[in-house]
C-alpha positions, 0 to 999 in steps of 0.5 A: 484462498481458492479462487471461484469455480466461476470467477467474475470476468473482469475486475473493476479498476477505479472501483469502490472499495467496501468493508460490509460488516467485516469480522477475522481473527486468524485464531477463531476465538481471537478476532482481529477486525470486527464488524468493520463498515467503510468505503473508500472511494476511488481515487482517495488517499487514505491513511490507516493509522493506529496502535500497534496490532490494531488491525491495520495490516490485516485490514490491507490483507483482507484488500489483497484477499490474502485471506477471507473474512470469517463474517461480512464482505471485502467489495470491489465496486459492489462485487465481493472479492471471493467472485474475482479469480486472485491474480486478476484482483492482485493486478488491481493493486500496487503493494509496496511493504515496509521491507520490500523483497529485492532478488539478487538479479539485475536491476531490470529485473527487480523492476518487471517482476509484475510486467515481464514483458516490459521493454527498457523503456517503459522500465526506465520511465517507471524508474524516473517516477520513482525518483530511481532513475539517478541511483541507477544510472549511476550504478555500473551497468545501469539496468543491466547491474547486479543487486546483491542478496535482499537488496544489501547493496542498495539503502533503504531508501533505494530499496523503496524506490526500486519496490515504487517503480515496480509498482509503478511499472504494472499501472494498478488502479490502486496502491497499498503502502505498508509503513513504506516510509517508516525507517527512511530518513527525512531526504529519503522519506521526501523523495518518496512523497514526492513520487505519490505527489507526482505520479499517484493522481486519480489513483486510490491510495491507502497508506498504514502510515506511522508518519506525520508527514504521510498522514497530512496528505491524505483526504482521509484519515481512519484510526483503527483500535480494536479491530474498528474505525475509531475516528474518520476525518481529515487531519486538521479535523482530526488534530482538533478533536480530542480523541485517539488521533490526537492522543497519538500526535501528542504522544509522537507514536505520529512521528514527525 
């Protein structure tokens, strides 16, 4: 997506995020999102849940201006995101994917990707918030140890923790977790909701979540089908109305 000859100076952090009568399909006659409305105010946790190809990660790539919708508007604090240039909107966000990618180089580096001028310091307390601190301390060389290939000599739940204290360590104002918890193990899983328990407070954070235990913290739940909000609530009202959301708990395509 190119940026604007003129972009907007300056990003808004903790500003409304706006879905104005959004439609894109990556085929033209194939639409994905169709005419989606939502807000989400700042500091909300909400949690995107829904079938498979609902639509849910194109939503949050349509956030990243990834891509451009093919009708309406994605907004940051009422400004359309075409106006900001792309690398001062993507400072806005903390992204922490399903697989995050791990370069086979130190720790520290693997941390700062986002900050390169951070000092251990700062490095280590990111670290310690994410529930990373342990591992790595225990690992020869601390910061200074070798991660092999696509981080395989890290587990899962390592993996995720090191991509959090990335995220952690460039301060967004938001944060997007893409079935970050989705293979980990319960301790795993555990750790890793303690973190955004602990560390995420103030921040907007949106969570395409296929876990019961992610969805349950969250202010907010959108069910996405077809492209669009099917239901909006919080769990419990969610839970106790029938619909999709519940369809889906019962079914465990929620797990546990």
């Amino acid at each position: 997506t190119p940026d604007p000859a003129e972009p907007t100076r300056s990003v808004p952090p903790q500003a409304e995020i706006e879905f104005d009568r959004v439609s894109f399909g990556y085929e033209s006659d194939q639409p994905v999102v169709r005419n989606l409305t939502l807000r989400i105010r700042p500091g909300q946790r909400v949690a995107l849940v829904g079938p498979s190809g609902a639509g849910k990660t194109t939503i949050a790539q349509l956030l990243l201006r990834l891509y451009d919708p093919t009708a309406g508007a994605v907004k940051l604090g009422g400004v359309d995101l075409r106006r900001f240039a792309a690398a001062d909107l993507r400072r806005q966000f903390g992204v922490v994917p399903q697989d995050p990618f791990i370069f086979r180089t130190t720790v520290r580096d693997n941390v700062r990707v986002a900050r390169p001028n951070a000092d251990d310091a700062a490095i280590r307390r990111a670290c310690e918030q994410a529930n990373a601190w342990e591992f790595i301390a225990a690992m020869p060389g601390g910061l200074d140890a070798k991660i092999g290939e696509g981080g395989s000599t890290l587990s899962g739940g390592q993996r995720q923790r090191l991509a959090i204290a990335r995220a952690l360590l460039a301060d967004p104002s938001c944060f997007v977790l893409d079935e970050a918890t989705s293979a980990l193990d319960t301790l795993s899983e555990a750790l890793v909701q303690e973190v955004i328990g602990k560390n995420l407070d103030g921040r907007t954070v949106i969570f395409i979540a296929h876990r019961l235990a992610t969805v349950k913290n969250c202010d907010r739940i959108l069910v996405i089908s077809d492209g669009g909000v099917a239901q909006d609530g919080t769990f419990d009202e969610l839970v106790a109305r029938p619909g999709l959301f519940q369809d889906l708990v019962r079914g465990q395509a929620l797990r546990a």
